[in-house]
Z-matrix of the N, CA and C atoms (Angstrom, degrees):
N
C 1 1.444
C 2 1.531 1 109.07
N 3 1.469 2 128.21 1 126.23
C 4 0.884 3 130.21 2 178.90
C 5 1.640 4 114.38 3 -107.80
N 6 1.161 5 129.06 4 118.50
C 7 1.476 6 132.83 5 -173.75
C 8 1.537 7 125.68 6 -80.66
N 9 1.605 8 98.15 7 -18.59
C 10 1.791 9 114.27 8 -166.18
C 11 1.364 10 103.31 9 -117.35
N 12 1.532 11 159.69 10 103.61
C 13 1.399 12 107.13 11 133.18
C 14 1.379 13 125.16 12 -109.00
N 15 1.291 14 96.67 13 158.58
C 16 1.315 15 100.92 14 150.88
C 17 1.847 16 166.63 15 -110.88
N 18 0.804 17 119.12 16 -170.75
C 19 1.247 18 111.06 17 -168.61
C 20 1.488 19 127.06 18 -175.57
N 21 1.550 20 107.03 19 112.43
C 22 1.466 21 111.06 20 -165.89
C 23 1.411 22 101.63 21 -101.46
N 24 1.651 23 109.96 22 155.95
C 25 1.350 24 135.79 23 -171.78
C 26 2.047 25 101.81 24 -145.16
N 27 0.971 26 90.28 25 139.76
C 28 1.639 27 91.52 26 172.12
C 29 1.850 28 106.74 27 -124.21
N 30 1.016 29 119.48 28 175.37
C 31 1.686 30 113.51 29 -179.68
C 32 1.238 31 96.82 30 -169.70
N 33 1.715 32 90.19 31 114.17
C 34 1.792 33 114.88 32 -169.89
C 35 1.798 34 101.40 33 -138.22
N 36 1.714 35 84.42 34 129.10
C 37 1.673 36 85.24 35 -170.92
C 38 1.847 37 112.98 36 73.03
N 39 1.040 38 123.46 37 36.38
C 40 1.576 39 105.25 38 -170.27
C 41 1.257 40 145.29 39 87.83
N 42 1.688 41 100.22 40 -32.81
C 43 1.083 42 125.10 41 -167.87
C 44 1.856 43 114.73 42 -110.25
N 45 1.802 44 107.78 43 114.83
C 46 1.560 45 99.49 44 177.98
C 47 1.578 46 107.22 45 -68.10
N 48 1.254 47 125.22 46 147.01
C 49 1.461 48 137.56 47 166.81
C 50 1.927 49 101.43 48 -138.82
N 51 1.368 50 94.94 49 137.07
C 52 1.385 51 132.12 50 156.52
C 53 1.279 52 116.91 51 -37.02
N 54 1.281 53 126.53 52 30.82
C 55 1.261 54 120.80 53 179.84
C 56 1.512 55 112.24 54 -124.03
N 57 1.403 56 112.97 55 160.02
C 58 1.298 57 129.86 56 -177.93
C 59 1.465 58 119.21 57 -53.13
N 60 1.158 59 167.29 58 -2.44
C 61 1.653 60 168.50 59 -91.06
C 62 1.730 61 102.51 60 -23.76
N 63 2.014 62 109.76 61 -43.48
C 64 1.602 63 95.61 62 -174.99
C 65 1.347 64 108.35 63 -74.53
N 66 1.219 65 136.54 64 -9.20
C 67 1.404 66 134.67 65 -175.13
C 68 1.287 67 109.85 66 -81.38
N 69 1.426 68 125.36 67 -25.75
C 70 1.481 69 129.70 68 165.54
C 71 1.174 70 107.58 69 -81.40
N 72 1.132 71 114.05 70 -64.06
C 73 1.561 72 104.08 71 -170.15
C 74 1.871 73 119.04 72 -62.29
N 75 1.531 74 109.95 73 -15.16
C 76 1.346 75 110.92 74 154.37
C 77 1.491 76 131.98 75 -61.36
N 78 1.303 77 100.63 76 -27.46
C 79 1.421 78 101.61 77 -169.17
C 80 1.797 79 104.34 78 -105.75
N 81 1.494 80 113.06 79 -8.36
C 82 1.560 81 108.67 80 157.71
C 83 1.324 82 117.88 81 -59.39
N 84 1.876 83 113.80 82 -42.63
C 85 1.504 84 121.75 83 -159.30
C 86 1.965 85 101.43 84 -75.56
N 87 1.398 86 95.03 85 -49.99
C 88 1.405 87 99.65 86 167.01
C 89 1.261 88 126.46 87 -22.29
N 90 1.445 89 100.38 88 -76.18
C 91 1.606 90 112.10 89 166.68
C 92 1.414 91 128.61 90 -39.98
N 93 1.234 92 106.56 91 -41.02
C 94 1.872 93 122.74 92 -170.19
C 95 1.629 94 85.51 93 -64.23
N 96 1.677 95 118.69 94 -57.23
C 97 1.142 96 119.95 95 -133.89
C 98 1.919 97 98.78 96 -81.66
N 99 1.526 98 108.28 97 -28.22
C 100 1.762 99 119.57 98 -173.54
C 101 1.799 100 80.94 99 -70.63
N 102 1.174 101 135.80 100 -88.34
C 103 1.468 102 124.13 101 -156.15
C 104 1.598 103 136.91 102 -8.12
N 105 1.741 104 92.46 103 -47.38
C 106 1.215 105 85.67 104 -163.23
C 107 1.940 106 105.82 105 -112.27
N 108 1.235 107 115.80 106 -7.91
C 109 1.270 108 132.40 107 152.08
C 110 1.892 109 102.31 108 -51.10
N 111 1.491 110 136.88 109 -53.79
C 112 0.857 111 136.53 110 -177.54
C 113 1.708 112 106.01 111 -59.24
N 114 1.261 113 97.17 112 -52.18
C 115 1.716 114 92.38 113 171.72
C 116 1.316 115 120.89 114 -73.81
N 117 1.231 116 132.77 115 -1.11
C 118 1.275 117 120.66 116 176.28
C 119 1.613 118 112.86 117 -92.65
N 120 1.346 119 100.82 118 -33.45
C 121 1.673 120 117.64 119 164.48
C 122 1.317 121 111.71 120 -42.78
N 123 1.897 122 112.47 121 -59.27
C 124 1.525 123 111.71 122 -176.17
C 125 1.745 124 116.69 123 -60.70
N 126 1.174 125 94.25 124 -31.71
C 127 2.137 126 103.42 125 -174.52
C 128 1.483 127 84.21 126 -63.98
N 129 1.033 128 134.59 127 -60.80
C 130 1.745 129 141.53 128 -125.72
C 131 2.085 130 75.02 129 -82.14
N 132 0.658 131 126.10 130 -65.61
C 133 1.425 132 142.83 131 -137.72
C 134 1.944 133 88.80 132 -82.52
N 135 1.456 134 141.82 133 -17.96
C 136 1.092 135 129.87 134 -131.92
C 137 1.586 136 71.28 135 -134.33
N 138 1.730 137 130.24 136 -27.28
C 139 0.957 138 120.89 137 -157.76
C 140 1.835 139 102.26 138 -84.08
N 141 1.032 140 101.65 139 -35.95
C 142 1.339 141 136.28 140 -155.39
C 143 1.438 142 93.79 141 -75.92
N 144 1.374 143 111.88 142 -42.51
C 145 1.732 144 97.40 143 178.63
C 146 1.256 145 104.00 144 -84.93
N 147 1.488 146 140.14 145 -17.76
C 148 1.364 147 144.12 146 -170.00
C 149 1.628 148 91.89 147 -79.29
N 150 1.354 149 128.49 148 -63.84
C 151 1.514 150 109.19 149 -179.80
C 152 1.443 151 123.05 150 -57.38
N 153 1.495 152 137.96 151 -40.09
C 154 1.104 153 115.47 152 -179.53
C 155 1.840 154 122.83 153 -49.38
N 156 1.542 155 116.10 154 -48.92
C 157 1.441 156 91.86 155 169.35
C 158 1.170 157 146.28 156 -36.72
N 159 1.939 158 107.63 157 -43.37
C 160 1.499 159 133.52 158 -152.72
C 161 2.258 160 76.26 159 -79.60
N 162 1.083 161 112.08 160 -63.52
C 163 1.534 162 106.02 161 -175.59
C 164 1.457 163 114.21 162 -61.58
N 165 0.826 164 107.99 163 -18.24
C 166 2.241 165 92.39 164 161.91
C 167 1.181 166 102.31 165 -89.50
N 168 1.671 167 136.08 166 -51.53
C 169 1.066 168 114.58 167 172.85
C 170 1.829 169 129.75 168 -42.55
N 171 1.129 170 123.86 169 -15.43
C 172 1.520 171 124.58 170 -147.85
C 173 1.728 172 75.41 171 -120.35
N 174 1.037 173 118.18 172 -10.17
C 175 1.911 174 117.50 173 -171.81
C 176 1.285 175 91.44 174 -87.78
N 177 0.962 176 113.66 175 -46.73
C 178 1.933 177 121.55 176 -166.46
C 179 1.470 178 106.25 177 -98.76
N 180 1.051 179 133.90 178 15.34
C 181 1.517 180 144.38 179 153.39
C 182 1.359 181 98.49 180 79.95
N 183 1.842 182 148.06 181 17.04
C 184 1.220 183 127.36 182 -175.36
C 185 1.050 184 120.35 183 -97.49
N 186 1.427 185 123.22 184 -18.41
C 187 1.603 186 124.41 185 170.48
C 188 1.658 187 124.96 186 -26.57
N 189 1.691 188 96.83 187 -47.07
C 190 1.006 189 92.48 188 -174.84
C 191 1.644 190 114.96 189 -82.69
N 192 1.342 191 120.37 190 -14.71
C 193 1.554 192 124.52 191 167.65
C 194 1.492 193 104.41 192 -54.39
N 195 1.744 194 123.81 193 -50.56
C 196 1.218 195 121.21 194 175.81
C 197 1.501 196 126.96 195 -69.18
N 198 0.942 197 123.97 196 22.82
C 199 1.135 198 140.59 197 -149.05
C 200 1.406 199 107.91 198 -145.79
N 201 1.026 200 130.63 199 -22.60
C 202 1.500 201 131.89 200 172.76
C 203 1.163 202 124.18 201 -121.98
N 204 1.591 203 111.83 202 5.61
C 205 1.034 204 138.46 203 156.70
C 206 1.473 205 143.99 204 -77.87
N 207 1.338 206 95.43 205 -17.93
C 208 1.664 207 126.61 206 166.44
C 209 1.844 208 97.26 207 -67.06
């Protein structure tokens, strides 16, 4: 015998839907949270190939040839 039930509904845009509320609101935070992790990957990753040149150059002394050459 069951005395309770229940039953979740969420209402997005106007519209009630059959859905759970933590399953939405999981998959909002999700989202928030993949965005900017993806961009921090690309900076981290874009920086990283930009220093290795500038440090062989400055290993092999030409930076400063390119550099006074401007």
């Amino acid at each position: 015998m069951k005395p309770l039930s229940v039953s979740y509904s969420t209402v997005f845009r106007s519209e009630v839907l059959n859905i759970n509320p933590q399953i939405v609101l999981g998959l909002f935070i999700s989202q928030s949270t993949i965005l900017p992790v993806i961009t921090l990957i690309t900076l981290i990753s874009a920086v990283q190939i930009a220093t290795i040149p500038i440090a062989i150059e400055k290993e092999q002394k030409t930076l400063e040839i390119l550099l006074t050459l401007q």
